[in-house]
C-alpha positions in Angstrom: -19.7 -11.4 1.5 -16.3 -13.5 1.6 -16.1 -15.8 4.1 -12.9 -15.3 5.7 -10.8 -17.9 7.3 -9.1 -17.2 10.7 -5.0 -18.0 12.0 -4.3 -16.3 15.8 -3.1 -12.9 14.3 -4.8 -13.3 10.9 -8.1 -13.2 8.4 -7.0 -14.6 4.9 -9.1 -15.8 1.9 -5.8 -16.8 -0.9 -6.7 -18.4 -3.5 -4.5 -20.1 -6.4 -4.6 -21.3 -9.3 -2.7 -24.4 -9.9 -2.1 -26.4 -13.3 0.2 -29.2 -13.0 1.5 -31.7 -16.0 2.6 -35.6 -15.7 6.1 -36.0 -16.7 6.3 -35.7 -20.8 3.3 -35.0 -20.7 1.9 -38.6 -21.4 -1.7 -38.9 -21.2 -1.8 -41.3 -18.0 -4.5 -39.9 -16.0 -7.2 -41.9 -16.5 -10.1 -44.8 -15.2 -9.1 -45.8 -11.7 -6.1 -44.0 -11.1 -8.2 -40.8 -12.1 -10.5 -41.5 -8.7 -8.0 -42.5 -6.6 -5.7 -39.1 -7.5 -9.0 -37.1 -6.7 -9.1 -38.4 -2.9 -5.7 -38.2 -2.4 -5.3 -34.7 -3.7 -7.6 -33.4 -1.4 -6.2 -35.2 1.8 -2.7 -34.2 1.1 -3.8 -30.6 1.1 -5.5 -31.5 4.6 -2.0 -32.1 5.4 -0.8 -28.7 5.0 -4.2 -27.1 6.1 -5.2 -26.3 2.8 -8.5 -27.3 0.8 -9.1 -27.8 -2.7 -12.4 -25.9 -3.7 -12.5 -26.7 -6.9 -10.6 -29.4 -9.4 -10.5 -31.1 -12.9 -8.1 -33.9 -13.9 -7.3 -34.1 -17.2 -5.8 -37.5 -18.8 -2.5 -35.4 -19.6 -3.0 -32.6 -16.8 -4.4 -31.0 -13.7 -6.5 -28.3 -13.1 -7.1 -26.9 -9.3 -8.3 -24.0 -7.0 -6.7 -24.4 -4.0 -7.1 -22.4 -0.5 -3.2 -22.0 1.2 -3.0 -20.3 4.3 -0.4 -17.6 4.3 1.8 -19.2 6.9 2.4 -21.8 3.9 4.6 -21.0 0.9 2.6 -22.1 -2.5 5.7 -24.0 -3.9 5.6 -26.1 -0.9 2.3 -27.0 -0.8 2.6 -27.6 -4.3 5.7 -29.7 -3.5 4.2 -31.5 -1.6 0.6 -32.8 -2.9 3.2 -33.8 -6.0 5.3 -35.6 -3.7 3.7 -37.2 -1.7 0.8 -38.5 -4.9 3.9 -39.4 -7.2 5.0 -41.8 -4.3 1.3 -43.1 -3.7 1.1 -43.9 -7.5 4.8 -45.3 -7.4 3.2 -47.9 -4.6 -0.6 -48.8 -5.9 0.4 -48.4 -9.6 4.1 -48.9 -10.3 3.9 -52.3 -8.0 7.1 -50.1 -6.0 7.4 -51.3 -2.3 10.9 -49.3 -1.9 13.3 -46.4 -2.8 10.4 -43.8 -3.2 13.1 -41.3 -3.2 13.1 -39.9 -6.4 9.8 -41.4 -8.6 9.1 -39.1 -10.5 5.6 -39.4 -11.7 4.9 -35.3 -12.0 6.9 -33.1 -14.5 9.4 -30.6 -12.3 7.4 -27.4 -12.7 4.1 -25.6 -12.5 1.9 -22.9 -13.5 0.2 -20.7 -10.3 -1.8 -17.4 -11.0 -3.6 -15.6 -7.8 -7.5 -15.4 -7.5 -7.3 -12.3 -5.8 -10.3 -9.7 -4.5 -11.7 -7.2 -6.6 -9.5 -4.1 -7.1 -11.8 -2.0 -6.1 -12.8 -3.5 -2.5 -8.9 -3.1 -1.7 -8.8 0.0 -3.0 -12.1 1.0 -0.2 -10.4 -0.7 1.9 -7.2 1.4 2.1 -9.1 4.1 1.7 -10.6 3.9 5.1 -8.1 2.2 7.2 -7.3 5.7 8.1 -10.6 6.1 9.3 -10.6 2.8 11.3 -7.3 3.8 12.9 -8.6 7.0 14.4 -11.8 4.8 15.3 -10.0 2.7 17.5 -7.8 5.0 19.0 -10.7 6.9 20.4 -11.6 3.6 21.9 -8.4 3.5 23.5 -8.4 6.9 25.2 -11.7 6.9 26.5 -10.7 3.5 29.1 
């Protein structure tokens, strides 16, 4: 069984798929900078209540399955873990102490696919949400 994850009015389980590039591509993702990116990917998705289930870091890009709670648009998450690691990198790396406005350490786009249910499950589910429906409005009339 799925395990499910709760907001007030919700149950979600969305999953992405997230590939990410440094600018030019430039194979820069290596030794120390490699372990640091790894703990500060996953706190920045803290941020935005997300989690990173699953990651790889390439030396020229990155691989990662991330949870995003609906509430949360994907590009801004996204957005953000780039943002916020570019200026990170700018400070520890790039011996920056100002004007992190505009370092650019990530290339501008992405690549996001879904990890989605089975089709089959939805399709059972639909199926019986009719079924539910009358379910519960029984409930209702017999109070």
């Amino acid at each position: 069984m799925r395990d499910y994850k709760s907001l007030a009015h919700t149950k979600w389980d969305c999953k992405y798929h997230v590939v990410f590039i440094p600018k030019y591509r430039k194979k820069v993702i290596y030794g120390a900078l490699r372990a640091h990116l790894r703990e500060v990917f996953h706190e920045l998705a803290k941020h935005r209540e997300s989690e990173i289930i699953e990651g790889y870091l390439k030396a020229d890009h990155i691989h990662m399955c991330i949870s995003i709670p609906p509430k949360y648009a994907v590009s801004k998450v996204v957005g953000y873990i780039k943002g916020k690691s570019a200026i990170l990198i700018a400070r520890q790396y790039g011996n920056k102490v100002r004007n992190f406005k505009g370092e650019r350490f990530w290339a501008r786009g992405y690549f996001v696919s879904t990890v989605g249910l089975d089709e089959k499950l939805v399709r059972e589910y639909i199926r019986n949400q009719d079924s539910r429906d009358k379910y519960f409005d029984q409930m209702n009339l017999s109070l």
